[in-house]
LUMLO-29504 format. One record per residue (C-alpha): residue in three letters; residue number from 1; chain; x, y, z. Coordinates in nm, 2 decimals. Layout:
ALA | NUM | A | X | Y | Z
...
This chain:
UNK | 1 | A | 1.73 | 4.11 | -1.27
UNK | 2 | A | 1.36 | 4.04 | -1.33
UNK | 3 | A | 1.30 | 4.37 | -1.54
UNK | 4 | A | 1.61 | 4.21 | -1.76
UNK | 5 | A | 1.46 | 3.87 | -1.75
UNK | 6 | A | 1.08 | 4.00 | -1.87
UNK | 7 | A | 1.26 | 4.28 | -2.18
UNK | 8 | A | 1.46 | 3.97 | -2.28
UNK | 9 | A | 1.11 | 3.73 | -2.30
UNK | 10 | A | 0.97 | 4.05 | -2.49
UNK | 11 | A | 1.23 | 4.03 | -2.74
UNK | 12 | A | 1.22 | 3.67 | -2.80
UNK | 13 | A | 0.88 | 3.65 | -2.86
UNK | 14 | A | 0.88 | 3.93 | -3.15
UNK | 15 | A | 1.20 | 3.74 | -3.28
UNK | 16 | A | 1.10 | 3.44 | -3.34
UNK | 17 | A | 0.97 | 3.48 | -3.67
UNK | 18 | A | 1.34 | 3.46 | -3.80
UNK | 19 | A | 1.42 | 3.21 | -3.66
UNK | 20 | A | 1.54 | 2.89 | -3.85
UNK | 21 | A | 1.32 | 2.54 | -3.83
UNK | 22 | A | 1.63 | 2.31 | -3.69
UNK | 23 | A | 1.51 | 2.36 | -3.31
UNK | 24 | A | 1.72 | 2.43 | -3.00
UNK | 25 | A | 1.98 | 2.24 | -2.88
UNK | 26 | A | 1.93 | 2.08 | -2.50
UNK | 27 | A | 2.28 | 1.92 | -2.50
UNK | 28 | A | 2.53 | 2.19 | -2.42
UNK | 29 | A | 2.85 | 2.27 | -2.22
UNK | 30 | A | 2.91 | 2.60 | -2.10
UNK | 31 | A | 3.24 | 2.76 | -1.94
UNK | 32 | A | 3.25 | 3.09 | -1.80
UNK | 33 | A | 3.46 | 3.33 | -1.62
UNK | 34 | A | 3.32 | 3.58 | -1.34
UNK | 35 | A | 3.39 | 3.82 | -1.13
UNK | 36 | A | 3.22 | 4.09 | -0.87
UNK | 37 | A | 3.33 | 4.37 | -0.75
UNK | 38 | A | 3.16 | 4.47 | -0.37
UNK | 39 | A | 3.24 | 4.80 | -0.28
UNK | 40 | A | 3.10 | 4.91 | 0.05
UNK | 41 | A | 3.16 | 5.21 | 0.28
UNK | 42 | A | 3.46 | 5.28 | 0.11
UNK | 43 | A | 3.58 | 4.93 | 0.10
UNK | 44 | A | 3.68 | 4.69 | -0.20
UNK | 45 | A | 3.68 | 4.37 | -0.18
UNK | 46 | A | 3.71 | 4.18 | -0.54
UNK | 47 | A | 3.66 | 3.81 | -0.60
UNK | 48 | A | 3.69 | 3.58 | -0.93
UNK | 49 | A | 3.64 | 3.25 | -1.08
UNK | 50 | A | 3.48 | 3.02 | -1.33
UNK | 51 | A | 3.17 | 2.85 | -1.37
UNK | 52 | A | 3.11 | 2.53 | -1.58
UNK | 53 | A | 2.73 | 2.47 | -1.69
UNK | 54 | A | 2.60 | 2.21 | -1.91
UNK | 55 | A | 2.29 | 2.03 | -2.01
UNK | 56 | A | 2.23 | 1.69 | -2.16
UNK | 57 | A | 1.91 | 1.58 | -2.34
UNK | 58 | A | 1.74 | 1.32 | -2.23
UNK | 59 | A | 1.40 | 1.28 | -2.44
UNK | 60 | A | 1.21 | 1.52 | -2.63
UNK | 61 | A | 1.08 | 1.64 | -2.35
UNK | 62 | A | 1.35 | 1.63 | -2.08
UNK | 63 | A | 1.69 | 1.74 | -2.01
UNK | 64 | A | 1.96 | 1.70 | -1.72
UNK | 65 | A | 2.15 | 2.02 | -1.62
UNK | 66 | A | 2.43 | 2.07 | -1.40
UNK | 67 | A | 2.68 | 2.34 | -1.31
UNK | 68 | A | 3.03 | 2.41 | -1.09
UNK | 69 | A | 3.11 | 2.77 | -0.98
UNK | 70 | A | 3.46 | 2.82 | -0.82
UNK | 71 | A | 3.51 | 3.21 | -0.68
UNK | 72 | A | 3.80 | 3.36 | -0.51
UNK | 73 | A | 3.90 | 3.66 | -0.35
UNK | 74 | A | 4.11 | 3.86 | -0.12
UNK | 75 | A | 4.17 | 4.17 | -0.01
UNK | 76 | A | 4.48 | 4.24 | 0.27
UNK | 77 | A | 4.45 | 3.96 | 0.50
UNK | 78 | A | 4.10 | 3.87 | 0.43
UNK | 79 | A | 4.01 | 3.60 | 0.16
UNK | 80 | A | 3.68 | 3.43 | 0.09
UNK | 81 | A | 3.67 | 3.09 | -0.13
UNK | 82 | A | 3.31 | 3.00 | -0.24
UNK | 83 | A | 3.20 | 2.67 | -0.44
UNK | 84 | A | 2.91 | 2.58 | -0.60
UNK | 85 | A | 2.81 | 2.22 | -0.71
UNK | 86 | A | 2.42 | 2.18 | -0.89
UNK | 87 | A | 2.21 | 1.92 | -1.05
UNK | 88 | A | 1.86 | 1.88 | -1.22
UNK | 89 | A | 1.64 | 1.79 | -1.42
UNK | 90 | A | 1.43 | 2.03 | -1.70
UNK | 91 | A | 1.17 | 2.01 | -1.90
UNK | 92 | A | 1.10 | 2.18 | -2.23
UNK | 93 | A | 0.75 | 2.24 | -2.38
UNK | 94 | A | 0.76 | 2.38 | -2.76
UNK | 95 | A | 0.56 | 2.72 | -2.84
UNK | 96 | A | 0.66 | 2.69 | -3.21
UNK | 97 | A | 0.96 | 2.57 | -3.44
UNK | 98 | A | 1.19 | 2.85 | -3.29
UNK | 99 | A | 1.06 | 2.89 | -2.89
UNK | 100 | A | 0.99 | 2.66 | -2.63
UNK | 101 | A | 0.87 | 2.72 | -2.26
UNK | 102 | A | 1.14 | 2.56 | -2.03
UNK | 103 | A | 1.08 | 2.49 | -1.65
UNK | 104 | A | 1.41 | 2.33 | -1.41
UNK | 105 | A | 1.43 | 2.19 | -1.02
UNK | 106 | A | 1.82 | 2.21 | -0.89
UNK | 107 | A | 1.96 | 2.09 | -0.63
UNK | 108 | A | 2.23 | 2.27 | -0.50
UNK | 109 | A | 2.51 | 2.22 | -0.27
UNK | 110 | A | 2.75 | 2.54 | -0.15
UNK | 111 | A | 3.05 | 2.55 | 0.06
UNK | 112 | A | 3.26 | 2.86 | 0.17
UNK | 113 | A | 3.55 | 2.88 | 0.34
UNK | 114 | A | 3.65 | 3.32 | 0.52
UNK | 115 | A | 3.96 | 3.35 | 0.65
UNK | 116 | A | 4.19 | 3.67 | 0.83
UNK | 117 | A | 4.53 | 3.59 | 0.81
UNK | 118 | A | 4.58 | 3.54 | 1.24
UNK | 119 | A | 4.26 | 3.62 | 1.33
UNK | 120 | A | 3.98 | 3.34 | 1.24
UNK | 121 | A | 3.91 | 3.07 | 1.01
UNK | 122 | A | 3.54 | 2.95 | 0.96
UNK | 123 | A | 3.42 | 2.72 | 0.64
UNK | 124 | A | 3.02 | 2.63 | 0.60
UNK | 125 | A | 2.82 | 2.44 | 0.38
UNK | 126 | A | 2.46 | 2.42 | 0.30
UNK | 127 | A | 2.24 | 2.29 | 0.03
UNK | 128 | A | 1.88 | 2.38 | -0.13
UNK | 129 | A | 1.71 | 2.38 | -0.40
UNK | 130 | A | 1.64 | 2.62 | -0.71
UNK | 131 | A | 1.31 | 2.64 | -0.92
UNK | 132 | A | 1.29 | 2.86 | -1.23
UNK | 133 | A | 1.09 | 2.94 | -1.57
UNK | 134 | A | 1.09 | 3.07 | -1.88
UNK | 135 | A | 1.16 | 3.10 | -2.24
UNK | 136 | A | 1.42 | 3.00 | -2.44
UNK | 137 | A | 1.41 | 3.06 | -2.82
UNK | 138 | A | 1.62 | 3.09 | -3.17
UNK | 139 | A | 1.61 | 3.50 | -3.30
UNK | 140 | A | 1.81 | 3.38 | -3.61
UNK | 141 | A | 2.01 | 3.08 | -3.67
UNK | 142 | A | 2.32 | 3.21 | -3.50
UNK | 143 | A | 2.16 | 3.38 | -3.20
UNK | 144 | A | 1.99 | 3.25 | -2.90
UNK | 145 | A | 1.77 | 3.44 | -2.64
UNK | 146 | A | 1.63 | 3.38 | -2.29
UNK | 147 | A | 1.43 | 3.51 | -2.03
UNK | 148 | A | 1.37 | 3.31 | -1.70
């Protein structure tokens, strides 16, 4: 993940050149679908779900962020059910026209919920927080990068 994170900051920073003057965009929603696939010791077990992000500028300096993932899965009589509530606060710090420097705080709140059809039932939650930085810039007018 980190080795993905730092070739994607590489890139960004030779890319920026192209990039157009109008700036990046700090209000934003996001909707995604996911799904992993654990396979272990010969076992499968395959889970799904969405995830809706989004991001609202405050200032020219800060932005609100928050986010819902909802996963699923089950395999014979086991099924997991995992979700995900976040919210923060970011900050941006422009490099140039096209590339800014962008540090968040999250806090986040989980609950999951395993079950075996006749054999047990347990749900827990916890929360914590999430700290992360990077760069997020414009390669060309249509295309945005970022490392964090």
């Amino acid at each position: 993940m980190l080795k993905h994170s730092l070739i994607s900051a590489l890139l960004l920073a030779g890319l920026t050149e192209t990039a157009t003057a109008a700036g990046l965009d700090y209000t934003s929603l996001d909707l995604g679908y996911q799904r992993y696939d654990l396979d272990e010791g010969g076992d499968n077990f395959h889970a799904s779900g969405i995830n809706l992000a989004g991001s609202l500028k405050l200032n020219e300096d800060f932005f609100l962020r928050g986010g819902y993932e909802d996963v699923d899965g089950s395999e014979g009589p086991f099924s997991l059910d995992a979700r995900t509530y976040s919210l923060g606060l970011g900050v941006r710090a422009p490099i140039n026209s096209a590339l800014d420097f962008n540090a968040y705080a999250d806090y986040l709140n989980t609950r999951v919920q395993a079950r075996a059809d006749g054999l047990f039932s347990e749900s827990d939650t916890d929360s914590g927080y999430r700290v992360g930085a990077g760069l997020r810039g414009l390669a060309t007018s249509n295309l945005e990068l970022a490392g964090f």
